[in-house]
C-alpha positions in Angstrom: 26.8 15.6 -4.0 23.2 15.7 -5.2 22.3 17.1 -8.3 19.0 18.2 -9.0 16.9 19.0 -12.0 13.4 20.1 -11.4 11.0 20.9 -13.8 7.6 23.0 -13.9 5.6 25.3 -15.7 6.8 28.3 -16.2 4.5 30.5 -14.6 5.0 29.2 -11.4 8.6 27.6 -11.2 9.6 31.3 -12.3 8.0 32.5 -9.2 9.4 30.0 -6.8 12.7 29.1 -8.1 14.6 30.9 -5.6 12.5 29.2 -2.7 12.4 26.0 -4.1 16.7 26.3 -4.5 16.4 26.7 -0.8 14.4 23.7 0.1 16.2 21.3 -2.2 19.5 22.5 -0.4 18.1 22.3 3.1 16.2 19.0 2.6 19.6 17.1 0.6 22.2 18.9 3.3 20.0 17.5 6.3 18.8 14.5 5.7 21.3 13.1 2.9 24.0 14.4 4.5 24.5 16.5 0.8 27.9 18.8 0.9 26.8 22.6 1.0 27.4 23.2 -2.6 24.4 23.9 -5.2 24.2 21.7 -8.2 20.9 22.5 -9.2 18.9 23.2 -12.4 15.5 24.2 -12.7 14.0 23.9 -16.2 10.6 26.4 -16.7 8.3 24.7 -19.5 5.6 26.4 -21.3 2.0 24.3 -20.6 1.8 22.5 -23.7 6.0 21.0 -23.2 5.1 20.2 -19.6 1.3 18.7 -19.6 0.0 18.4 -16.2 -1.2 14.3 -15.2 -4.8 14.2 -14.3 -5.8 15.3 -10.9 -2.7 17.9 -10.3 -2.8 21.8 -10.4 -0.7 24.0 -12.4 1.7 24.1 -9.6 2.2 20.5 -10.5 5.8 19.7 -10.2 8.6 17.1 -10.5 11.9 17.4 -9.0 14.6 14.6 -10.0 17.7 14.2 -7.2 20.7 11.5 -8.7 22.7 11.0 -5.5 25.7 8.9 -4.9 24.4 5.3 -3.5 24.6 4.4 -0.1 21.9 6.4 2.1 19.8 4.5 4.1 16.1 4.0 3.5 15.6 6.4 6.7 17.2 9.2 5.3 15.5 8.9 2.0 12.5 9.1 3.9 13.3 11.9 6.4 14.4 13.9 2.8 10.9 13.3 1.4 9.2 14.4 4.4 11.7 17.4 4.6 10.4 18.3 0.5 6.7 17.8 0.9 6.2 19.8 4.5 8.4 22.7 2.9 6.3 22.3 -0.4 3.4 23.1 1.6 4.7 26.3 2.9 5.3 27.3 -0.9 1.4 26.3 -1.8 2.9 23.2 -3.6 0.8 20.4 -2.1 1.2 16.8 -2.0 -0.8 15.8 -4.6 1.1 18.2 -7.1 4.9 17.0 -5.6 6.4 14.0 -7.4 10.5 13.2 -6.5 12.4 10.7 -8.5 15.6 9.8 -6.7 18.1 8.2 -8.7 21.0 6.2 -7.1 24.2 5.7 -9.2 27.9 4.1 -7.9 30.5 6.5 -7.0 32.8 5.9 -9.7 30.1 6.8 -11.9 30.4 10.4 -10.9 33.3 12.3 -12.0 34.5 15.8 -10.7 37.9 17.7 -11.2 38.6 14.8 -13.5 38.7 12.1 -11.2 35.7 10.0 -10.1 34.3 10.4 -6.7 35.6 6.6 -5.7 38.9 7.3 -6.7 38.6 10.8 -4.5 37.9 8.7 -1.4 
């Protein structure tokens, strides 16, 4: 499972939410190996909640993945490439794409009421 929260200025996340769902999915189900569920949340901010760092556009955007441990430096990598190439078919370019991925232990994870180490 990957859950995402990605946040943006309103103006523009608004417009690409639906493309941007898309590439999360096909980037985390490809190169993480991500179950084809959505877990996903995009959080529009108006400009003066979401200031833009110096040298970015208003397309500037940040997209935060938490993802059970245990994928390989490779496939971190190929998911980053995956992001920024289809970023740049949705005008977002690199300079304006930052991704935090956050590794936590399976048993810190919970679903259905169980955690996902006591599901394997």
């Amino acid at each position: 499972m990957v859950l995402f929260t990605t946040y943006g200025q309103r103006h523009v996340l608004g417009a690409l939410r639906a493309d941007l769902s898309d590439l999360l999915h096909a980037a985390a189900t490809a190169a993480l190996d991500a179950p084809p569920g959505r877990h996903q949340r995009f959080v529009p901010l108006d400009a003066q909640d979401f200031p833009i760092p110096p040298g970015r556009t208003a397309r500037y955007t940040l997209v935060e993945a938490v993802v059970v441990e245990g994928r390989s430096v490779a496939a971190k990598e190929e998911f980053y490439r995956r992001l920024y190439d289809g970023a740049a078919t949705l005008g977002i370019a690199a300079v304006d794409l930052e991704v935090v991925l956050l590794e936590v232990p399976a048993h810190d994870v919970a679903v259905r009421g169980r955690s996902l180490a006591a599901h394997s």
